[in-house]
N, C-alpha and C positions, 0 to 999 in steps of 0.2 A: 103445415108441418106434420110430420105422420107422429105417430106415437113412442115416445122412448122404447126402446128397445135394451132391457138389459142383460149382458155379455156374463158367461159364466167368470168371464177373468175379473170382474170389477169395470169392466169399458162400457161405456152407453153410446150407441149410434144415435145420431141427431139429423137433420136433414138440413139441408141448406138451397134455400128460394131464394135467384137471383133474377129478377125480371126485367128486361131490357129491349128497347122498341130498333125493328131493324127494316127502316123505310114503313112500308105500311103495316108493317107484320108486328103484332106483339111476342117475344118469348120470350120463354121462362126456362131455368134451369134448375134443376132438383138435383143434389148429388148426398147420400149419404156423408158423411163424416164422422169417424172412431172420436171418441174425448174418451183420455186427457188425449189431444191431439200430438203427436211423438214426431211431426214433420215440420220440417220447415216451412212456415208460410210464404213465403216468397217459392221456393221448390213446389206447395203444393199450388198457387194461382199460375205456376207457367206450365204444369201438368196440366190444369184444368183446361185453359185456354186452346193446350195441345189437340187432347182427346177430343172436347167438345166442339173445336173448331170453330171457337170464340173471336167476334169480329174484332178487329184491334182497338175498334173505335172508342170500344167499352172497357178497354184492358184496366183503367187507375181504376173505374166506378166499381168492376166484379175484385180487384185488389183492396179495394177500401171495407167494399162489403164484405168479404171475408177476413180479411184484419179485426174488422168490427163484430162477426159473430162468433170467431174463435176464441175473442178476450171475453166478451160478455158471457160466453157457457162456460170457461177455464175457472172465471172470478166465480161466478154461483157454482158451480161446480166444488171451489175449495171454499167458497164460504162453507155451504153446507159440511163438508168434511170437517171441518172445525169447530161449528158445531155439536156436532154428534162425537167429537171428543173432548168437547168440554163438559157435554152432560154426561160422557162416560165418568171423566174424572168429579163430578160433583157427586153423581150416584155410589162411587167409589168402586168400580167395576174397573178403574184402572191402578195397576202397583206406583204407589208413585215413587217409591224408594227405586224400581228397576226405571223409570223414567228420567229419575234427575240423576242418577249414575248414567243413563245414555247422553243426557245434555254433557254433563262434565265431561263423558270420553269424547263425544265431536267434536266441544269447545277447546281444550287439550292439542284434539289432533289440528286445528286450523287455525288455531291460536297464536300469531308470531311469537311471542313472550313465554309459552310453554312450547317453540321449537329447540330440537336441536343446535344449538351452535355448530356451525358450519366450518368442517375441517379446513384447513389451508391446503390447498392444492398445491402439486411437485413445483407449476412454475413460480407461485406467489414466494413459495420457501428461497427459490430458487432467485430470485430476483431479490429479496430483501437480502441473500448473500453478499449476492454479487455486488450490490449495493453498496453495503460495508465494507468489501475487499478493494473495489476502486477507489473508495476514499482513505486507501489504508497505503501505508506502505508499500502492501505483496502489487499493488497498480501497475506496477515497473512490467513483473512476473506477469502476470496475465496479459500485459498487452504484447510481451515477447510471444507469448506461446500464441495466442492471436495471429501474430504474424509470421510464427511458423505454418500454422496452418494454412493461413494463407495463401503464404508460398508452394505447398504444395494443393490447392487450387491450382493454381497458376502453374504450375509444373504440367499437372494433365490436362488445362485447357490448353497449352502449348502445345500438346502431342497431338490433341485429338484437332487444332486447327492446322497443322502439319498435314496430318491424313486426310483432311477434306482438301487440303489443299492439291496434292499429289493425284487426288479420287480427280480434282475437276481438271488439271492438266492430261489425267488418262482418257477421261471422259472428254475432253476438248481434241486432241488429237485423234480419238474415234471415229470422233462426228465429222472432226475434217475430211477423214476416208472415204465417211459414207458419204457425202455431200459431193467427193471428185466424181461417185461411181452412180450418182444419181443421171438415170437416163441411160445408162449402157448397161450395167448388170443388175442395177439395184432401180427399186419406184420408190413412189413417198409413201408409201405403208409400211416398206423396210425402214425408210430413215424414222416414221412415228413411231415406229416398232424399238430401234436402237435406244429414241429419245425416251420413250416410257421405260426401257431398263434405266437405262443412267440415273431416271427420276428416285425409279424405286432402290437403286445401288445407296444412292445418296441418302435417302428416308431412311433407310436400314440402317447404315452407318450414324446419320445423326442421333437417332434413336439409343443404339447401344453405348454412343458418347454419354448422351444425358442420364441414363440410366446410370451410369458408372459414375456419373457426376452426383446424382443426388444418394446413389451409396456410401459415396464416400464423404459428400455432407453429411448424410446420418450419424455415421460413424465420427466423425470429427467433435459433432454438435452432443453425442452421448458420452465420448470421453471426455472433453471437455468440463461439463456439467459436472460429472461423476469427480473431476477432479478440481474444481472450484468448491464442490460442498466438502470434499475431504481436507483441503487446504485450509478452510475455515475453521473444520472441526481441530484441525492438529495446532493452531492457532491459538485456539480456545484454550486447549489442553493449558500449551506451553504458557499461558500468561497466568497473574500473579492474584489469585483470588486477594488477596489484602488490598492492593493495586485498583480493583475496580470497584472493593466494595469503600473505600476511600475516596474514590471521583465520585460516586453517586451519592457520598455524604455530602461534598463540596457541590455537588448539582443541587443536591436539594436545599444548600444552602443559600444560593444564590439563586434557584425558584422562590424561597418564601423571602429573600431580600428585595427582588422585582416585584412579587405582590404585595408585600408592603409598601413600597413605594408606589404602586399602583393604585393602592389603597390611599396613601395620601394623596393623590393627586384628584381619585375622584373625590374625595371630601372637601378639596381645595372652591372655593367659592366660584374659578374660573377656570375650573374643568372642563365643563360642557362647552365652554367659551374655546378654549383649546383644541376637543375635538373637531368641532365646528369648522375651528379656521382649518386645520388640517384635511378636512373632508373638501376644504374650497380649493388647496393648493393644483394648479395648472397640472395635467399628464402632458410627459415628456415622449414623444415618439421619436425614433431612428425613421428616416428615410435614406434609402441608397440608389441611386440608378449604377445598373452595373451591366455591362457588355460581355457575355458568354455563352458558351453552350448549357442548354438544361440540366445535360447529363455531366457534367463538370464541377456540379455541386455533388454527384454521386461517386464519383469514381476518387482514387484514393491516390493516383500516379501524379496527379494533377501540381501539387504542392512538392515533389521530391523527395527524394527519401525521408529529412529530419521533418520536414515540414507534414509528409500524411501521418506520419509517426503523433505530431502534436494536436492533428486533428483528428485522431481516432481515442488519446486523448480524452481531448473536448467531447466531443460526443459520449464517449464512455461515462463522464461524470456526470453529463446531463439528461441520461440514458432513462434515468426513475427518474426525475424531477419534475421541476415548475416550469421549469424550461425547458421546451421544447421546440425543435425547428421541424418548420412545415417547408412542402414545395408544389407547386401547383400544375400538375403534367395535363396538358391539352390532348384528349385522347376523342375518338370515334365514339357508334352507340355500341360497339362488342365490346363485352368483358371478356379479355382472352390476352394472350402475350404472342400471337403467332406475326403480328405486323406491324410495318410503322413505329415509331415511336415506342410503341409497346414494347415492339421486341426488342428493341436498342438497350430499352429499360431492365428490361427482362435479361438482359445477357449482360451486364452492369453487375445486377443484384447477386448474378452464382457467382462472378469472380471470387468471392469470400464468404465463408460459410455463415450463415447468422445463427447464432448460438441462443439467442432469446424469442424470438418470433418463428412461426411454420413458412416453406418457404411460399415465393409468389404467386407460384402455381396453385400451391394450399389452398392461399388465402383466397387466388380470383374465382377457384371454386367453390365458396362459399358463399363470397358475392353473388356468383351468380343463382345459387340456391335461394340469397335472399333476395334477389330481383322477380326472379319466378313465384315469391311467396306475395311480394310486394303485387306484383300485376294481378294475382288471382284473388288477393282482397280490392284491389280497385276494379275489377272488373263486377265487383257485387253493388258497388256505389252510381249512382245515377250519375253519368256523364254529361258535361256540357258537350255544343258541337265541336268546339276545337280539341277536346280529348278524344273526341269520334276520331276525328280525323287521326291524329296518333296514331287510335288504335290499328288504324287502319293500313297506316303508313309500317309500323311496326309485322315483321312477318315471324321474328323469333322472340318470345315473351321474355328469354333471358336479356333481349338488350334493356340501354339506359334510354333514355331521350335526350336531347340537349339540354343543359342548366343541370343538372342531374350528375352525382360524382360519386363515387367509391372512394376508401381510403385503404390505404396498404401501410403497414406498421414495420421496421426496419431498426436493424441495428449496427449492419455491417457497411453502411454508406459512409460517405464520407464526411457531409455536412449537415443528413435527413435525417429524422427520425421517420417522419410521415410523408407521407405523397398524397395530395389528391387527384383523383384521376377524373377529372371535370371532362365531360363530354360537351362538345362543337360541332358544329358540321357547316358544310360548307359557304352556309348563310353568313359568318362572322369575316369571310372573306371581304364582303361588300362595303364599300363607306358610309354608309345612312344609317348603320344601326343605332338604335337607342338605349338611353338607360334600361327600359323595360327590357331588353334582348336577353334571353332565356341564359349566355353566356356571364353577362353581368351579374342578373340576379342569381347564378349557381355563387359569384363571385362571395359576393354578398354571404349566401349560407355557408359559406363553406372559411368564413371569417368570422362569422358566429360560431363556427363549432372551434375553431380558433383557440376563442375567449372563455368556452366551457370546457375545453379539455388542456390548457395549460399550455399551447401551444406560441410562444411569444415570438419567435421570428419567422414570417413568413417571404415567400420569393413567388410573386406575378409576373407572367410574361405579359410586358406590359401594352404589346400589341396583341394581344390574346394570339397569338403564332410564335412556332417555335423558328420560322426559316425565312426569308426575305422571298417576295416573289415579284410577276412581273407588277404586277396591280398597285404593289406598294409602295409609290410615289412619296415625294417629301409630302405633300399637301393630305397624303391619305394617313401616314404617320401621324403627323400632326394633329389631325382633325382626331384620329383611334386614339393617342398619347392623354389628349386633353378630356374624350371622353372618360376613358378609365382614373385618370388623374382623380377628377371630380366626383367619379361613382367611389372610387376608392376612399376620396375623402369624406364624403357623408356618409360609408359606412365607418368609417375609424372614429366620427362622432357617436355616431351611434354606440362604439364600442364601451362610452363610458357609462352606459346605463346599462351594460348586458354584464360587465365585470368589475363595476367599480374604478375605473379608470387605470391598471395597471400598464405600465411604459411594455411598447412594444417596437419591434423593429420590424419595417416593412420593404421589403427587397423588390424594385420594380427591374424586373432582366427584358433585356433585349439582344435578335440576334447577335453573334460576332460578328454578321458579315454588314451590316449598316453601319454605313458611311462616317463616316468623324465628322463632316457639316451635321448630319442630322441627330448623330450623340451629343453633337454640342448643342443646336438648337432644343434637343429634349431638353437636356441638363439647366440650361435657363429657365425651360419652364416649369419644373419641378418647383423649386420657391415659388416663384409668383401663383402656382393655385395653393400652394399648401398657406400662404399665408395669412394664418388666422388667428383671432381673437379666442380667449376663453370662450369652450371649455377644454381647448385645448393649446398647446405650443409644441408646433414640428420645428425640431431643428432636421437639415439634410446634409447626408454625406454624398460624395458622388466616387 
């Protein structure tokens, strides 16, 4: 090792001896290195290996050995620095009064307990409003005006499905022209030619629909707001300061009547005895099997007029709370809304403007920012082979993988608050798969986040598929029904050590178009798996 070398800046160059045998050849490697070193050690051994054209064979051994001479010169490096400002401050060559004012301004600044309190943002204000207003009388008033807006949704999706419709009857009678004339005046680079207009006629037009759709969402979603926080405030005004400061007397009076008897109870000899038994009592689950389309928990026509009326509603009271309804959409590895299911979902969700959450488009752009942040920290972790593989399989970092879900947050559905968007692929087709199957265990996570974010009724397609196809025989129903039955039920055990056992409802959906023999043989067998012993008891609805 050649001799320190010190740097006008305070840096000392150090050298680094790596020696490593390559068949009969001894060599060695010598590289300078700046300390304090400002690189990353993993960035600087895949340099090294780059430039010096390092045999792979030795890549962990020159990784170890530079991990190991970088800590070892960093530590003596600050040892000594520490030193020589301890004997600054013994000799007294240091101010200590300008020192412990710099500790108290750092500790201040990074100190949670000497932070700032953290304003309430427009939405939090915004939601503990609206909160209050749906449990209030004005409920009636905002769900009208809700559904005026609505209606006029619905007024320009009407128009603007008119014009696409008109676009493709013009467009369909073109091509029929062009098609009599194919081979006598016209070739198929004219007809390519017609069909790439029509394409782009129809893009243009879509486009300028949606555009006009999410302006006038904006606009709905900011008058709206501007006039739920004004209705609260004129609310406020008009009530009767004596009025409230008299319930909060009676609140507080019957807060210290429950803690005194609280009080008595735990000084009672057979308190603990009490909680105890209470802490043993059986959780009570809903079970449903229920035959429908996916998108029929979201849409709002579904129930008739008085009836989406009640269940907009329902959702509007359960909008903040504890309770909350989940739904489980089986989607591909894109996050996007341009196909399939997605987009069915996707054209569902603008029928009515959501006044509390950004819309879907927002939100899957976000997701997918955080899918691309997620791959670029996993791709720093050592891989097993089968994430090789993945990686390998995967050509856009923004997708998901199978077992792997997004969640979208809602207000304007009809029965959801939450969606998870579980990604599958064509593998869950098959009938052999198993508990382990990437599909299951997304199942599994995504029932845990269930139980931590308050989420109490959920809906599983319970043949993990949204539509009947040819492959899905009784025998393959049956054998799919029973596996998820059973992966269902040992994670719904599981749920009582992840939340304390609170009762939940668990919606198993399957398509509309399966058979009545085979909803009926499901519906039998719904009981016979769920029937079990402490520490739970399923009752089922069907």
């Amino acid at each position: 090792m050649k001799k320190n070398k010190a740097k006008a800046s305070g840096a000392v160059e150090r050298d680094l001896v790596f020696g490593f045998k390559a068949g009969q050849h001894q060599c060695e490697l010598k590289v300078p290195l700046q300390f304090p070193v400002k690189d990353n050690v993993s960035d600087l051994h895949g340099r090294l290996m780059l430039l010096h054209k390092i045999p792979c064979f030795v890549e962990d051994e020159l990784r170890s050995s530079l991990s190991s001479f970088v800590e070892t010169n960093s530590i003596r490096d600050y040892d000594r620095e520490a030193e020589l400002a301890l004997s600054r401050l013994s000799s007294g060559d240091t101010d200590i009064n300008g020192l412990t004012n710099a500790w108290a301004k750092a500790y201040a600044e990074t100190s949670l307990e000497h932070a700032r309190p953290e304003e309430a943002s427009w939405d939090e204000d915004f939601a503990e409003v609206y909160h209050e207003l749906i449990h209030s009388p004005a409920s009636e008033t905002l769900l009208n005006l809700e559904h005026n807006y609505c209606l006029s949704i619905a007024e320009l999706i009407g128009e603007r499905d008119m014009e696409l419709k008109q676009l493709q009857e013009r467009q369909a009678s073109e091509m029929t022209s062009v098609m009599q004339e194919l081979g006598n005046t016209l070739s198929d680079q004219d007809v390519n030619t017609v069909a790439s207009q029509h394409f782009e006629a129809r893009q243009v037009l879509e486009n300028r629909w949606a555009s006009e759709l999410k302006h006038m969402s904006e606009i709905q979603k900011k008058e709206y707001q501007e006039w739920v926080i004004k209705l609260h405030r004129d609310l406020q005004r008009a009530s009767n300061s004596s009025k409230i400061k008299q319930g909060r007397d009676r609140l507080r009076g019957r807060q210290g009547d429950t803690t005194e008897k609280g009080d008595q109870l735990r000084g009672r000899p057979g308190g603990d005895r009490m909680r105890r038994e209470r802490a043993q009592l059986k959780t009570m689950h809903n079970l449903r099997l229920l035959r429908a389309d996916v998108l029929d928990f979201c849409k709002h026509g579904r129930h008739g007029r008085g009836g989406a009326k009640l269940r907009r509603l329902q959702t509007a009271l359960s909008l903040y709370s504890s309770s909350l309804c989940g739904l489980v959409l089986l989607v591909d590895n894109r996050v996007n809304s341009y196909s399939g299911i997605k987009r069915d979902f996707a054209t569902v969700a603008v029928e009515c403007t959501d006044f509390h959450f950004p819309r879907v488009e927002e939100q899957l752009e976000v997701v997918q920012q955080v899918a691309l942040y997620a791959r670029a920290q996993r791709s720093k972790v050592k891989r097993n082979g089968a994430e090789d593989k993945n990686k390998h399989l995967e050509r856009n970092p923004s997708n998901i993988v199978p077992g792997e879900f997004y969640i979208s947050r809602h207000s304007n559905l009809s029965e959801v608050h939450v969606v998870f968007h579980l990604c599958v692929d064509d593998h869950v087709r098959l009938g052999n798969i198993t508990a382990r199957d990437p599909a299951i265990m997304g199942l599994r996570n995504l029932l845990k986040v269930c139980c931590t974010h308050d989420i109490t009724t959920i809906t599983i397609p319970l043949l993990l598929a949204h539509s009947m196809s040819e492959e899905m025989t009784i025998p393959w129903c049956l054998k799919r029904a029973e596996l998820v039955f059973k992966c269902v039920k040992g994670f719904m055990m599981e749920m009582v050590s992840w939340d304390g056992g609170i009762s939940r409802t668990v919606q198993f959906l399957v398509p509309k178009t399966i058979s009545d023999e085979m909803f009926y043989q499901l519906s039998n067998m719904l009981p016979q798996i769920f029937r079990v012993s402490s520490p739970l008891t399923l009752t089922s609805k069907h």
